[in-house]
C-alpha positions as CSV (number, residue, x, y, z in Angstrom):
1,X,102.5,88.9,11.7
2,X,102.3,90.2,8.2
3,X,99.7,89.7,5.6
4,X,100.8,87.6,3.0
5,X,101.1,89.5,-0.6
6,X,98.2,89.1,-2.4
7,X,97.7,87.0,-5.6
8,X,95.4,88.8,-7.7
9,X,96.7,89.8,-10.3
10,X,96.1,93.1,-12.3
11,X,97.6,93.3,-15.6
12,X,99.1,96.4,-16.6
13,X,97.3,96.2,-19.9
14,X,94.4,94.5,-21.5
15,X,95.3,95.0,-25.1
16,X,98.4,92.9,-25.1
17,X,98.7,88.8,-24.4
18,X,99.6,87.8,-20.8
19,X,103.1,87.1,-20.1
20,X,102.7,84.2,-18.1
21,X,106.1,84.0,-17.1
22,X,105.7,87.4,-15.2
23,X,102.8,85.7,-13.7
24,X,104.7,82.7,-11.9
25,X,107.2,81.8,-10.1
26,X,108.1,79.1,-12.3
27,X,107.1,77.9,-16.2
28,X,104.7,75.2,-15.3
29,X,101.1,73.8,-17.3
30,X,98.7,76.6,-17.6
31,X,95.4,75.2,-16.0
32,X,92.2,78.1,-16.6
33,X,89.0,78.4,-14.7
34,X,86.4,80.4,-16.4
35,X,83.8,81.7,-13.1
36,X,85.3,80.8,-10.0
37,X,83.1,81.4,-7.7
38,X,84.1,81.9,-4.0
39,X,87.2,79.8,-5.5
40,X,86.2,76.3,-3.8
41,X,87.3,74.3,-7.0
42,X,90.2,75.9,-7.5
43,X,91.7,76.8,-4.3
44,X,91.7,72.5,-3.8
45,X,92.6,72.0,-7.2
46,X,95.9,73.8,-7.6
47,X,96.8,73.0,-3.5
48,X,96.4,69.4,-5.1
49,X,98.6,70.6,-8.3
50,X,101.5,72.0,-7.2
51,X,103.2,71.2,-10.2
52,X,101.1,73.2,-12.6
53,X,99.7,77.0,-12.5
54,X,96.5,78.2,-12.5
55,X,94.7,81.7,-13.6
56,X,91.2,81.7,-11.7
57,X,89.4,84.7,-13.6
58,X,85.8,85.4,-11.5
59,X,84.8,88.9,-12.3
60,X,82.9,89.6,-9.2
61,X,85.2,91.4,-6.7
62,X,84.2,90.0,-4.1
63,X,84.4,86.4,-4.9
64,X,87.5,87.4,-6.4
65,X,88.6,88.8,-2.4
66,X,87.5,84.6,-1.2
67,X,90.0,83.2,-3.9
68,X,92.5,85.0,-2.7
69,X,92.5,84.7,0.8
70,X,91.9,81.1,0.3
71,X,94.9,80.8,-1.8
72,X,97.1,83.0,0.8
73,X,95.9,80.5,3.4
74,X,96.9,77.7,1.4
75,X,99.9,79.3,0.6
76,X,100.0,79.0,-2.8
77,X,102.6,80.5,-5.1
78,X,100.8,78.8,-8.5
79,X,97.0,80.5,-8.0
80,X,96.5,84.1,-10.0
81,X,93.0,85.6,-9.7
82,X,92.0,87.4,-12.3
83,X,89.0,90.2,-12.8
84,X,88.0,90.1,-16.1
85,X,84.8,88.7,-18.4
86,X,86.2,85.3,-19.4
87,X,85.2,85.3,-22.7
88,X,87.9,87.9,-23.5
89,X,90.0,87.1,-21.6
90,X,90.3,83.8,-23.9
91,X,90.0,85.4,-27.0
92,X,92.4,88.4,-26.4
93,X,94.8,87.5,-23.1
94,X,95.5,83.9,-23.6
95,X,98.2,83.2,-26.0
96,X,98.0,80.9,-28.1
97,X,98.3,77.2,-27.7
98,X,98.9,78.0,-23.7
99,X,96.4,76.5,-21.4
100,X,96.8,72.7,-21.1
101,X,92.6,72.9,-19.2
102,X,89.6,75.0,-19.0
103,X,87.2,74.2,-16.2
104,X,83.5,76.0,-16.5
105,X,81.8,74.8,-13.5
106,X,78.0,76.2,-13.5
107,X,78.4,78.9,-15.8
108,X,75.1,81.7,-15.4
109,X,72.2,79.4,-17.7
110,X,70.3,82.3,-19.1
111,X,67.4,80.4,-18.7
112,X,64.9,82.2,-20.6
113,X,65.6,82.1,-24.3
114,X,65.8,85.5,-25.2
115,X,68.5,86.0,-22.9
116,X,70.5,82.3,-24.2
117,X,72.7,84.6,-26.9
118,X,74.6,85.9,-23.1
119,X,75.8,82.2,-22.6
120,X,79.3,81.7,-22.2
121,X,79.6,78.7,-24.5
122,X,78.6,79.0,-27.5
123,X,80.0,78.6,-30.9
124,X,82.3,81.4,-31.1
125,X,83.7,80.2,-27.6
126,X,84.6,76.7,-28.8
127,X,86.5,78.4,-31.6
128,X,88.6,80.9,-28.9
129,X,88.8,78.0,-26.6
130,X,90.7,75.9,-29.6
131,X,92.4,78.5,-30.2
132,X,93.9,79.7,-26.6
133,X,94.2,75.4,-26.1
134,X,97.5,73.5,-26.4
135,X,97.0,70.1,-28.5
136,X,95.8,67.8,-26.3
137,X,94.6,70.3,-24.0
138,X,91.0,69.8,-22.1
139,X,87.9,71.8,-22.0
140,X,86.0,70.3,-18.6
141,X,82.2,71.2,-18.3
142,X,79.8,71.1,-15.5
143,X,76.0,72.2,-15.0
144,X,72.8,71.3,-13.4
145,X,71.0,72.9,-16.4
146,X,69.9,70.4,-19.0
147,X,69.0,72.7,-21.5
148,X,72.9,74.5,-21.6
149,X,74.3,71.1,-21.2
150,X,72.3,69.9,-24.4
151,X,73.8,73.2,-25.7
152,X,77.6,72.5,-24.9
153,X,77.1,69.1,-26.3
154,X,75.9,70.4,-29.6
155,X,78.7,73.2,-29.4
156,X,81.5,70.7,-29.0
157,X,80.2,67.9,-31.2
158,X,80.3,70.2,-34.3
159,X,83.5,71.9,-33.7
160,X,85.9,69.2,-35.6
161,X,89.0,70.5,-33.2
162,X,87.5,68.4,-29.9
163,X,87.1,64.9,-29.3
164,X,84.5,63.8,-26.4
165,X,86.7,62.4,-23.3
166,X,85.7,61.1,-19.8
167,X,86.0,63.4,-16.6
168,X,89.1,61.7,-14.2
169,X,87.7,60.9,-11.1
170,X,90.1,63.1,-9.1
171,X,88.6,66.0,-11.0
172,X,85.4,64.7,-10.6
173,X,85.6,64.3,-6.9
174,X,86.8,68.2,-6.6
175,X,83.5,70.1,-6.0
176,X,82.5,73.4,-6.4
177,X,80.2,75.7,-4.0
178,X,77.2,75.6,-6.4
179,X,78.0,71.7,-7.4
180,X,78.1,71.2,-3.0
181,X,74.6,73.3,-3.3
182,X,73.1,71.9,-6.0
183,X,73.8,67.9,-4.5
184,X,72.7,69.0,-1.2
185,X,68.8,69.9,-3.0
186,X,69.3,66.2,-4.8
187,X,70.3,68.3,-8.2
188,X,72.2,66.5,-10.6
189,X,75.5,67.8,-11.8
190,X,75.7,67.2,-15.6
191,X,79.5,66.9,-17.2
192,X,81.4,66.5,-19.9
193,X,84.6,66.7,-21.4
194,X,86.7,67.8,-24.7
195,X,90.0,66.8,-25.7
196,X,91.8,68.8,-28.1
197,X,92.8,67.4,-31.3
């Protein structure tokens, strides 16, 4: 039996936009997760979401190897894997006004504070997240890190472009390895979410 193709994608150019409809088989709702993982969230998340695509960007190779084999299992024609650092790939591979989410499940804490100026959200990434967002597009955080959570709610609450939402419960209920880690050690996940205005 043959192998199924794969789904990572490799773009022939990171200096230019994505064309997402090279991407796809068909135009649907961008949906964007920043750190996959092994690709537990989204692998259920767009099986669940047929109706929408989704760009899973992990730069590890090897997780990005588990996302795709658990998307070819699934056999899923809306999943594209993605190695790059996230943070550009928001700023400079996005267009504009094209992702209708962003999940950022458990991003890496930088714990120690001399390290905190490598945290994914920051600032700056509200700005390129607003910017890569459509209107009334959604930026869904999780952590088990109190400190970075207090962090992303300071982020979000000054950035005049987001509005604080609730989490749905279906997303909610969609865990990731860490989160399944994490609850296993009685570890709190910590969430929040941002509406674009």
């Amino acid at each position: 039996m043959d192998k199924p193709p794969s789904l990572i994608f490799k773009p022939a150019t990171i200096l230019e936009r994505l064309d997402l409809a090279a991407l796809f088989p068909k135009p649907q709702p961008l949906e964007v997760e920043l750190g996959s993982g092994d690709g537990s969230f989204i692998a259920q998340w767009s099986a669940a979401h047929p109706e929408r695509n989704f760009i899973g960007i992990e730069r590890l190779l090897g997780r990005l190897r588990k996302i795709d084999r658990k998307g070819q299992r699934a056999g899923l024609t809306n999943l594209r894997p993605l190695r790059l650092e996230a943070a550009y790939v928001v700023e400079w591979l996005l267009p504009p006004a094209s992702v209708t989410a962003m999940h950022i499940y458990f991003p890496d804490p930088w714990p120690k504070r001399k390290h905190r100026k490598n945290r994914l959200v920051n600032e700056r990434f509200a700005e390129i997240a607003a910017t890569a967002l459509a209107p009334g597009g959604f930026v869904h955080l999780r952590t088990d890190d109190a400190d970075y959570f207090s962090q992303m709610l300071d982020v979000f609450r000054a950035n005049a472009a987001f509005e604080s939402v609730e989490t749905p419960p279906d997303l909610a209920a969609v865990v990731t390895d860490f989160e399944r880690d994490f609850t296993a050690r009685g570890v709190p996940t910590l969430r929040c979410a941002w509406r674009k205005r």
